[in-house]
LUMLUMRO-154882 format. One record per residue (C-alpha): x negated, y negated, z negated; residue number from 1; residue in one letter. Coordinates in nm, 2 decimals, always signed. Example, Ala and Ser with C-alpha at 12.3 -4.5 7.8 and 13.67 -1.06 7.14 Angstrom:
<atoms>
ATOM   east  north     up num residu
ATOM  -1.23  +0.45  -0.78   1      a
ATOM  -1.37  +0.11  -0.71   2      s
</atoms>
This chain:
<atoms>
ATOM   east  north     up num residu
ATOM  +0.46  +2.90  +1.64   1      x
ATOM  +0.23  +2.73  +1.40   2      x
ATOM  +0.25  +2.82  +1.01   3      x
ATOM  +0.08  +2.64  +0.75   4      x
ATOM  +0.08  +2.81  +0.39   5      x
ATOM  -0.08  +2.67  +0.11   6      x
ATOM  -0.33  +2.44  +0.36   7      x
ATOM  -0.61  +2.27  +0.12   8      x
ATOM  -0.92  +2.13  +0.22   9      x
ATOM  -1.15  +1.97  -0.01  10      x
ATOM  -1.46  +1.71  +0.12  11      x
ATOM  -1.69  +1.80  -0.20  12      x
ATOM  -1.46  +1.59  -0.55  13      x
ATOM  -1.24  +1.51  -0.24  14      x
ATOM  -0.87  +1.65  -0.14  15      x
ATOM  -0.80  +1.53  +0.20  16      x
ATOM  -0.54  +1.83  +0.26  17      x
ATOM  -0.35  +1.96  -0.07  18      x
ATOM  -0.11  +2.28  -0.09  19      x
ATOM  +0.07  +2.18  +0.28  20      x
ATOM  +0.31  +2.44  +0.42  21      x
ATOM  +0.51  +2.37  +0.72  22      x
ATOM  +0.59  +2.53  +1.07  23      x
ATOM  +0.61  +2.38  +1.38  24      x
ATOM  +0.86  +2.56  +1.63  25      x
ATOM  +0.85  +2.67  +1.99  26      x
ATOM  +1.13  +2.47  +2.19  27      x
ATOM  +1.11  +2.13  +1.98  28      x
ATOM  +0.89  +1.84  +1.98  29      x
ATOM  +0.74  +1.78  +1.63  30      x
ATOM  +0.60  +1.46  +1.50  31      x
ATOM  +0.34  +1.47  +1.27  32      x
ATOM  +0.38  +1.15  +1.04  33      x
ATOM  +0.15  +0.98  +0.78  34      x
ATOM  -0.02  +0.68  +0.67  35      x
ATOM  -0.39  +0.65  +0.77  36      x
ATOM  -0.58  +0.87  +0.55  37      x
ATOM  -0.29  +1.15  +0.47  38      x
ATOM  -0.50  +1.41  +0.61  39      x
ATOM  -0.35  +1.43  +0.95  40      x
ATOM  -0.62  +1.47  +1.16  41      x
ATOM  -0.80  +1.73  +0.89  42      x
ATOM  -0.47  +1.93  +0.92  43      x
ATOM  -0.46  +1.93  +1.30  44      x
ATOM  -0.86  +2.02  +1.33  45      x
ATOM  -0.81  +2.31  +1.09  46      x
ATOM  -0.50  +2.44  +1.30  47      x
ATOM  -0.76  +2.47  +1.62  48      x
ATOM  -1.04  +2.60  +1.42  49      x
ATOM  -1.30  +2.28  +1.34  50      x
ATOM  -1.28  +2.24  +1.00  51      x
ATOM  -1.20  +2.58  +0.76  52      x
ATOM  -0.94  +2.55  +0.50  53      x
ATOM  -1.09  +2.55  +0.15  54      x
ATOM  -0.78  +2.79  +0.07  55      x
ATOM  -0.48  +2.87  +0.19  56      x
ATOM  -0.45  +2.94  +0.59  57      x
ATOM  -0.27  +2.82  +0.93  58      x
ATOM  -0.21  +3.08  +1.16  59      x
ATOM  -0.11  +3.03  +1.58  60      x
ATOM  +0.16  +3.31  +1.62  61      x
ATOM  +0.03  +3.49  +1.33  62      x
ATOM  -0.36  +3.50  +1.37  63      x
ATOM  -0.57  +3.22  +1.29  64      x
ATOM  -0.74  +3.00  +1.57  65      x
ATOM  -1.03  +3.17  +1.56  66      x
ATOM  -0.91  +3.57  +1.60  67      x
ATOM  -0.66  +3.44  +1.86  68      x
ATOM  -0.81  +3.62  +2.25  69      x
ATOM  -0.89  +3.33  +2.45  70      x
ATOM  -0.78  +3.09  +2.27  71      x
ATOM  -0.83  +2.81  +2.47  72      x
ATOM  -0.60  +2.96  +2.73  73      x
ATOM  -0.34  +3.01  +2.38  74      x
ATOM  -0.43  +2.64  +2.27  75      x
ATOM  -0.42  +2.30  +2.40  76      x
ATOM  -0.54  +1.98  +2.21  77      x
ATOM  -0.62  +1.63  +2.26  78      x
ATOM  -0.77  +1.54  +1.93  79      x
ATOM  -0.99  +1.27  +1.99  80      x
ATOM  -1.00  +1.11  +2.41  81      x
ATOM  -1.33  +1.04  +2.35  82      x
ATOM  -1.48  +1.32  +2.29  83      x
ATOM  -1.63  +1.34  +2.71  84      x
ATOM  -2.01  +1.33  +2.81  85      x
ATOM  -1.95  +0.97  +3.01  86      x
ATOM  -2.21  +1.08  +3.25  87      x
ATOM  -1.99  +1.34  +3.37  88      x
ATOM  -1.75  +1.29  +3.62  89      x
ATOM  -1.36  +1.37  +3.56  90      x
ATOM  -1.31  +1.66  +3.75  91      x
ATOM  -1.69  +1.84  +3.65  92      x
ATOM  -1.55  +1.77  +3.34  93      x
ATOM  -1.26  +1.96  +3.37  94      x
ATOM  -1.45  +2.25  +3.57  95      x
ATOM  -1.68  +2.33  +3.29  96      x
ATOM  -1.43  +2.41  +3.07  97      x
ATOM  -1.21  +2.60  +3.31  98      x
ATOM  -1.55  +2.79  +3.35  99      x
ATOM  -1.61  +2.84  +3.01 100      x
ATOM  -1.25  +2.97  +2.96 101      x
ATOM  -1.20  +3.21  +3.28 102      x
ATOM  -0.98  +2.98  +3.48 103      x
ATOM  -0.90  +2.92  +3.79 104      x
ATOM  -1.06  +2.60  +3.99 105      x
ATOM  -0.74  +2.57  +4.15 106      x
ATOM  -0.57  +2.45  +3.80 107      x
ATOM  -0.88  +2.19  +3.73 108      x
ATOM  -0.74  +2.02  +4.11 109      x
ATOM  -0.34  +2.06  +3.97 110      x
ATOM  -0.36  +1.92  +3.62 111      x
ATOM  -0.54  +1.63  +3.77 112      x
ATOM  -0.22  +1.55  +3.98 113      x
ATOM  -0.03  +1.61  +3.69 114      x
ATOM  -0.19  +1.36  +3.48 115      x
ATOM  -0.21  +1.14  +3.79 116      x
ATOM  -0.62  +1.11  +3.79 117      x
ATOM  -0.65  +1.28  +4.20 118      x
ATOM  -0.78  +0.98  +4.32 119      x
ATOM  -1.05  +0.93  +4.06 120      x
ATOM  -1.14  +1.25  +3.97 121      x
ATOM  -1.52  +1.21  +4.10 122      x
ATOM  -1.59  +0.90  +3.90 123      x
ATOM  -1.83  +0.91  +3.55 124      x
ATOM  -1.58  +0.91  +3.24 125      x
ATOM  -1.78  +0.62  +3.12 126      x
ATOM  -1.59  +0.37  +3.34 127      x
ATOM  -1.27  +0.52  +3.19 128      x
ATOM  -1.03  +0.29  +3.08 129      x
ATOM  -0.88  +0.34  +2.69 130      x
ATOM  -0.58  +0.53  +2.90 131      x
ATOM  -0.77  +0.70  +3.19 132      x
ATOM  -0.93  +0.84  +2.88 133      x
ATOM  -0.58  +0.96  +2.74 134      x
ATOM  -0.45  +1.09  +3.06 135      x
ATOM  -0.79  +1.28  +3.05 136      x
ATOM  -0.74  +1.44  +2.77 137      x
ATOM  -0.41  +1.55  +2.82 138      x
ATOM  -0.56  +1.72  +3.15 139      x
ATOM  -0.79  +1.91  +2.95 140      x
ATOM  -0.54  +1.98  +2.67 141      x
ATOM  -0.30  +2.15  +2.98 142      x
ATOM  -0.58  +2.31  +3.18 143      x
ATOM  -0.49  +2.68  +3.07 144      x
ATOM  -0.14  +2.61  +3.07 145      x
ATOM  -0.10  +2.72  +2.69 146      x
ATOM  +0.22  +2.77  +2.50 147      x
ATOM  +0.07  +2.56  +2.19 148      x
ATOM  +0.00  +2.17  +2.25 149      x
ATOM  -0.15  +1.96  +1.97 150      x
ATOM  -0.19  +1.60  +2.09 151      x
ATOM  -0.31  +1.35  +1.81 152      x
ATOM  -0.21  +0.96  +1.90 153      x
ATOM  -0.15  +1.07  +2.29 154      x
ATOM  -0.02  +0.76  +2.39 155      x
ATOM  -0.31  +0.52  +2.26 156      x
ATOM  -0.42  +0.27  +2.54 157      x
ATOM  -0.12  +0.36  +2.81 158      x
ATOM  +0.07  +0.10  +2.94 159      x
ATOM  +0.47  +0.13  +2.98 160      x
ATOM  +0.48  +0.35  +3.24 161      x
ATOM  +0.25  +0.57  +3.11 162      x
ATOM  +0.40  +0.59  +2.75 163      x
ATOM  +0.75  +0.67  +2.96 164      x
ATOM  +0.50  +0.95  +3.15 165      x
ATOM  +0.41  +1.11  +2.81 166      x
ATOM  +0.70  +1.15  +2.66 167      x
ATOM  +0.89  +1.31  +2.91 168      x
ATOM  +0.58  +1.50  +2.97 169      x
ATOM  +0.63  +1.65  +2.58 170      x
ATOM  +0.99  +1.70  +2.62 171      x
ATOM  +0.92  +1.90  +2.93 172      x
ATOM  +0.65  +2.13  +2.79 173      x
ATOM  +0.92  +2.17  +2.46 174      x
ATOM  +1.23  +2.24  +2.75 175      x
ATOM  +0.98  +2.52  +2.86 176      x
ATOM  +0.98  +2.69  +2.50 177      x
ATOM  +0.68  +2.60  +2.40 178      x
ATOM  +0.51  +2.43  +2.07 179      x
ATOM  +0.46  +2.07  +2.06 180      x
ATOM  +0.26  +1.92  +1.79 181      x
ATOM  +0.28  +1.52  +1.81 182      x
ATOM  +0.09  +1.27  +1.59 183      x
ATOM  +0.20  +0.94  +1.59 184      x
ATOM  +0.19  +0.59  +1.42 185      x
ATOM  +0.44  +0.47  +1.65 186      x
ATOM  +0.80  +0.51  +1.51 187      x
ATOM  +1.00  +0.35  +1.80 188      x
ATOM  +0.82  +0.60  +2.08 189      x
ATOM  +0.87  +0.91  +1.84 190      x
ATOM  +1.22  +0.85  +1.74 191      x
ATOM  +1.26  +0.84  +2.11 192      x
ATOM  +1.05  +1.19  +2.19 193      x
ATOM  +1.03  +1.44  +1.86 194      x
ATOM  +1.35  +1.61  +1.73 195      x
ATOM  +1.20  +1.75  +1.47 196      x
ATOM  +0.97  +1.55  +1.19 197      x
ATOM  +0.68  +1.65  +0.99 198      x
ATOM  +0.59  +1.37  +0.72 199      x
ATOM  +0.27  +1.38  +0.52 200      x
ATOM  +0.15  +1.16  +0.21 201      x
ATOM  -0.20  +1.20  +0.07 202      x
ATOM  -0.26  +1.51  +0.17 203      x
ATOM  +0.08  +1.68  +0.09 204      x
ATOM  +0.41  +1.70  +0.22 205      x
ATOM  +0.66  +1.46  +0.22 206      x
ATOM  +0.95  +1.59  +0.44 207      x
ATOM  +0.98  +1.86  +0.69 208      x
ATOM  +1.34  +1.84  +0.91 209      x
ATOM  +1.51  +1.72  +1.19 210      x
ATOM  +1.47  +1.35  +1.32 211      x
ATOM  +1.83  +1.24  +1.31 212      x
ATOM  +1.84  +1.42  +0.90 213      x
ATOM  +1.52  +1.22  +0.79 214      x
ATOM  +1.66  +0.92  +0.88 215      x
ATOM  +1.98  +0.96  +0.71 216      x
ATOM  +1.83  +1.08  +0.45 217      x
ATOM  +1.56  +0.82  +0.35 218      x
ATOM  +1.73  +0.48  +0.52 219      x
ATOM  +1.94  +0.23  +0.38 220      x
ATOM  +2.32  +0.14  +0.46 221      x
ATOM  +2.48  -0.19  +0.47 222      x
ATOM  +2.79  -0.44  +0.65 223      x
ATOM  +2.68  -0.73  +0.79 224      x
ATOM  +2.97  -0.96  +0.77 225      x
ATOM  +3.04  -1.32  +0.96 226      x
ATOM  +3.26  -1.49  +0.87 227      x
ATOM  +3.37  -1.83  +1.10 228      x
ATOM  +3.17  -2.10  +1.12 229      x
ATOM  +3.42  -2.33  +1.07 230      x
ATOM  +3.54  -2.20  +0.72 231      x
ATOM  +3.28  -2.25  +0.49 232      x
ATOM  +3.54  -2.18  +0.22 233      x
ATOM  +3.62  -1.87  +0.39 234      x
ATOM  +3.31  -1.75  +0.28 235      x
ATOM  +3.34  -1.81  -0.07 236      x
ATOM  +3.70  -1.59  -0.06 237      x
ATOM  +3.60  -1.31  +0.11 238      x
ATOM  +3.26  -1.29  -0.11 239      x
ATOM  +3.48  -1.32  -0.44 240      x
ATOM  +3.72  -1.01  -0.29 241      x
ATOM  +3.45  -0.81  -0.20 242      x
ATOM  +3.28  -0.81  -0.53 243      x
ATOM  +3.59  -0.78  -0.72 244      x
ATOM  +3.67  -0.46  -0.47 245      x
ATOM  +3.34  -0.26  -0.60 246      x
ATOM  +3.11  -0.39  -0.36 247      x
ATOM  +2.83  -0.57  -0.33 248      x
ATOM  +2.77  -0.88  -0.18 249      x
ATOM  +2.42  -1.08  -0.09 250      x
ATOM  +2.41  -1.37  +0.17 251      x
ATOM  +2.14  -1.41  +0.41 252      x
ATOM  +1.94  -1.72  +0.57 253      x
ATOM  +2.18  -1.75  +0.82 254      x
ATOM  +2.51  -1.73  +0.63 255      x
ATOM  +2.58  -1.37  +0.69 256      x
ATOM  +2.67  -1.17  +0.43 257      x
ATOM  +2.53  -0.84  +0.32 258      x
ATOM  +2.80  -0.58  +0.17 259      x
ATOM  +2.73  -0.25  +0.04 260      x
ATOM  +2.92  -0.03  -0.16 261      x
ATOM  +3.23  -0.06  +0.05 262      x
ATOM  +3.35  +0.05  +0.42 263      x
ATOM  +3.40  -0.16  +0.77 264      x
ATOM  +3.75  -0.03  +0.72 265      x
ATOM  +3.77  -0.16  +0.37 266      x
ATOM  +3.58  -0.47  +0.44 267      x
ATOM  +3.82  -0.57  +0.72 268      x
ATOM  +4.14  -0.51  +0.52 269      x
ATOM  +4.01  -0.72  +0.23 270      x
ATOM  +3.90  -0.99  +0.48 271      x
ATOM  +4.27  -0.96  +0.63 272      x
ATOM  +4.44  -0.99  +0.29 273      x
ATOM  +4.23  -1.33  +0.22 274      x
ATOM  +4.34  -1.48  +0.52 275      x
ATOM  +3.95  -1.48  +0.62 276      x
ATOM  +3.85  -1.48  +1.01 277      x
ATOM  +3.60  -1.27  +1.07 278      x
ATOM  +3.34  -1.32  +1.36 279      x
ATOM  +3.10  -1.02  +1.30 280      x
ATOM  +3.14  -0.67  +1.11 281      x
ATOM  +2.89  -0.50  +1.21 282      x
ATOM  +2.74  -0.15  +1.01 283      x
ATOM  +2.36  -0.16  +0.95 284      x
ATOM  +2.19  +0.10  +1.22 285      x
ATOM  +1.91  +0.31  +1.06 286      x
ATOM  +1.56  +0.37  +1.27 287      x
ATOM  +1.27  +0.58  +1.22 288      x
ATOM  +1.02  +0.28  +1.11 289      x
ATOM  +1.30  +0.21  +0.85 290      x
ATOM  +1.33  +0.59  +0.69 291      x
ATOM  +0.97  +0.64  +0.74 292      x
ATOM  +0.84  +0.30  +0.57 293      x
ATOM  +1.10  +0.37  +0.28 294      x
ATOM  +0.93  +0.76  +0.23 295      x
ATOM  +0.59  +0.69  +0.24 296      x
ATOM  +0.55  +0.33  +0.09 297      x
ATOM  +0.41  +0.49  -0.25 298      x
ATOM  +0.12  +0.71  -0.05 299      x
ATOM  -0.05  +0.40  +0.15 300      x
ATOM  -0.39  +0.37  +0.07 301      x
ATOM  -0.51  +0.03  +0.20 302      x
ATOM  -0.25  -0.24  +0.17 303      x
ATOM  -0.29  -0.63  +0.25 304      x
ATOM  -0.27  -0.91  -0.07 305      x
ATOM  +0.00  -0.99  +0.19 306      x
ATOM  +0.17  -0.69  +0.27 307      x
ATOM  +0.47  -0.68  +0.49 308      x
ATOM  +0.63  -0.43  +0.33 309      x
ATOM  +0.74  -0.62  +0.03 310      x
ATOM  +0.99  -0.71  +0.26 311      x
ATOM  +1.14  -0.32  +0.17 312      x
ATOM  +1.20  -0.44  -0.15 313      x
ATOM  +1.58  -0.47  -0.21 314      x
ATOM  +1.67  -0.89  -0.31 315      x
ATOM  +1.82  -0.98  -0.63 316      x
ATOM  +2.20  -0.94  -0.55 317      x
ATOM  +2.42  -1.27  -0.62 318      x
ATOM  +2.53  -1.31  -0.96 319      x
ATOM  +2.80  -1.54  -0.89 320      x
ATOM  +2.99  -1.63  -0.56 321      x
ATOM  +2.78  -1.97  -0.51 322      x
ATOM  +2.74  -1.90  -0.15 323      x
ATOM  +2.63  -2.23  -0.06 324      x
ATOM  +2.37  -2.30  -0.35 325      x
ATOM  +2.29  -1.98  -0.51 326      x
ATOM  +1.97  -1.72  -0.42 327      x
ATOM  +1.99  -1.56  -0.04 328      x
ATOM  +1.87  -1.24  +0.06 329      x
ATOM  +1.58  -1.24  +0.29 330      x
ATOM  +1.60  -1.25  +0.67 331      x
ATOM  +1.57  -0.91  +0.79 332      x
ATOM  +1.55  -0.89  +1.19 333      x
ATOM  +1.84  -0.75  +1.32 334      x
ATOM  +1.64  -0.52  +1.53 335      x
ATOM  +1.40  -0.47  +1.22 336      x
ATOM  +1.39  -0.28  +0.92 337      x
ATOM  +1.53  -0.32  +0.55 338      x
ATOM  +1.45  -0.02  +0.26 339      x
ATOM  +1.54  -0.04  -0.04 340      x
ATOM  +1.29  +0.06  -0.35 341      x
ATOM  +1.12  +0.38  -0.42 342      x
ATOM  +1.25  +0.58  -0.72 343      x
ATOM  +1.15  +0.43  -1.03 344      x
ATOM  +1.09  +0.07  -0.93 345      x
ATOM  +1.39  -0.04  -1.11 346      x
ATOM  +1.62  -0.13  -0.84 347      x
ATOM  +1.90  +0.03  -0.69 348      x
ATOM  +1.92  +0.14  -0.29 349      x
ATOM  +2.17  -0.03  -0.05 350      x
ATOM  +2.40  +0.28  +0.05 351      x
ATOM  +2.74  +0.31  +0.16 352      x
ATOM  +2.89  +0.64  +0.02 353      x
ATOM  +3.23  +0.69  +0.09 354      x
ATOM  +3.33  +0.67  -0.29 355      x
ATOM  +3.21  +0.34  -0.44 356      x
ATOM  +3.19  +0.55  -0.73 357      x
ATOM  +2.91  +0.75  -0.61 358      x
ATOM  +2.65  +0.41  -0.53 359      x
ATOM  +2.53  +0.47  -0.95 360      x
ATOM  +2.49  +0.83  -0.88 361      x
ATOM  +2.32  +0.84  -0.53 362      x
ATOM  +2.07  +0.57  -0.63 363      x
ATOM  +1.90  +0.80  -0.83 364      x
ATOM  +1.85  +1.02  -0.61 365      x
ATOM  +1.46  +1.13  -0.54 366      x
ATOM  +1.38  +1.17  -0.13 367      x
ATOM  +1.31  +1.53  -0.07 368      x
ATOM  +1.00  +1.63  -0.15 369      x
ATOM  +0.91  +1.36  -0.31 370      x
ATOM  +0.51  +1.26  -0.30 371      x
ATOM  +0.29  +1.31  -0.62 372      x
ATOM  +0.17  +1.01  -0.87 373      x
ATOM  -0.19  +1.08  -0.89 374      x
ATOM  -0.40  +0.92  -0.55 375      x
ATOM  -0.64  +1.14  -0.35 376      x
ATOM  -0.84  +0.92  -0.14 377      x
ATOM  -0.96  +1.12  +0.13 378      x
ATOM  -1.29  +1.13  +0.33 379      x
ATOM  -1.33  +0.91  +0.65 380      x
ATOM  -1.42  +1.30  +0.81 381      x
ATOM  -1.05  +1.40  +0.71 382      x
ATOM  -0.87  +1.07  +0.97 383      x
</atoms>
């Protein structure tokens, strides 16, 4: 198990790591979340001993990198592929280390079928491709068959089949009971492989819980409701019904209209009573990009003058049933994501509790551990 109490590591005026506690689990995959610049990378080189905590400490069952015996039969980490003399060839590579560390030759020859380099194991690393590179480090990362794995941004430069390699490769090492570390920009690929999230915001912690919990926590909820194309009137009814019922209506670009506040069940009956035909009632489906861009949207350091994520920002909601001529909501992908605001930027989430009531109350609501107001800009060393 990794433990992190109190973490902090200053660069000089710099906090690039501030009061972070957390543990990481044997028997789970972890994901390790964060904005460029959170102080991921600083966090995950003080867990294997590179950089020393100003204060506080991180300990790998109990002792700290450095008092662990052989550690790097204890530890395995891919923290940066390139780190590889490229006049070396793979597999002397490999052997120097397993030297270095007491293991057997025999594992240097196995890990290279594991990560399936065999058949180029005597050529110079400096004809590596980007993912030859990755599957490199991952061999060196496995070569004495730890129980701790840290592997920072393993599945840069792997195509498809490699990406589907990795992460059944982490789910196996996590089956075996052992402690998986993940960092990861890409949402889709770790909503698919960690069950257990780690999210970090300028140097402190955002959120620490299960996958499934994050995103129900931090994620918006909506109805998207059809109605037929034919009945442009029909529209205009049901819209009227649903407001009057509690809820909450927006349309979007392509007539579809947007309902929070109420339930499928609900929206159907109403839609029923106003003789309405409904073509699609569907319930909004939360991902991982979604919950994630909604938590940490206040701790991104560098942002474009045209920043995609104003599209988070919740539209102005209809002030009067003019479906045809009045303001729409914007087009939001249906395989894309929609947030609403942050606390404190005046506008109210989309959820769907189960008591209309209750939309006032939840929307202000603050995400767990929600991420301090002053910025820390931290050091390029601390990426």
């Amino acid at each position: 198990m990794i433990e992190a109490v109190g973490l902090t590591k200053r660069f000089g005026a710099k906090t690039a790591v501030d009061q972070l506690s957390f543990q990481v689990k044997p028997g789970h995959v972890t994901g390790f979340l964060g904005p460029n610049g959170s102080g991921k990378s600083t966090t995950m080189r003080m867990i294997v001993g590179l950089d020393r905590p100003t204060s506080g400490q991180v300990t790998i069952n109990g002792l700290p990198f450095r008092d662990l015996p052989n550690a790097q039969r204890s530890v395995g980490a891919l923290l940066d592929a390139k780190a590889v003399h490229g006049g070396r060839r793979a597999r002397a590579h490999l052997l120097s280390i397993a030297q270095l560390s007491g293991i057997p030759e025999k594992r240097v020859d196995e890990v290279l079928g594991v990560v399936g380099l065999q058949d180029v194991a005597r050529q110079r690393t400096k004809g590596f491709s980007l993912g030859m590179g990755q599957r490199l480090g991952i061999a060196t990362a496995l070569l004495g068959d730890p129980q701790v794995l840290l592997f920072d941004e393993p599945v840069n430069g792997l195509d498809p089949e490699g990406i589907l390699w990795v992460r059944n490769l982490m789910k196996q090492l996590a089956s075996e009971g052992r402690t998986v570390l993940v960092s990861s920009h890409l949402m889709s690929e770790m909503a698919l492989t960690a069950d257990h999230l780690i999210v970090i915001g300028r140097g402190r912690l955002l959120a620490e819980m299960g996958t499934q919990e994050f995103i129900t926590h931090n994620s918006a909820g909506f109805a998207r409701v059809r109605t037929a194309g034919t009945d442009p009137d029909g529209r205009s009814a049901l819209g009227a019904a649903l407001t009057e019922a509690g809820g909450r209506v927006l349309q979007e670009p392509d007539g579809a209209l947007r309902v929070t506040g109420l339930e499928l069940p609900a929206i159907s009956d109403l839609a029923h009573e106003a003789g309405v035909r409904l073509w699609e009632l569907s319930p909004h489906r939360a991902s991982l990009e979604e919950a994630y861009m909604r938590m940490t949207q206040s701790s991104v350091e560098y942002t474009s003058t045209e920043d995609p994520r104003a599209e988070l920002w919740e539209p102005e909601p209809l002030s009067v049933p003019e479906w045809d001529d009045g303001p729409v909501a914007p087009e939001v992908p249906r395989t894309g994501f929609y947030a609403p605001p942050p606390p404190g930027a005046g506008g109210q989430p989309f959820l769907m509790p189960s008591d209309p009531g209750e939309l006032a109350e939840a929307a202000g609501n603050a995400p767990l551990n929600a991420p301090v107001n002053a910025p820390v800009n931290e050091p390029e060393e601390s990426r």
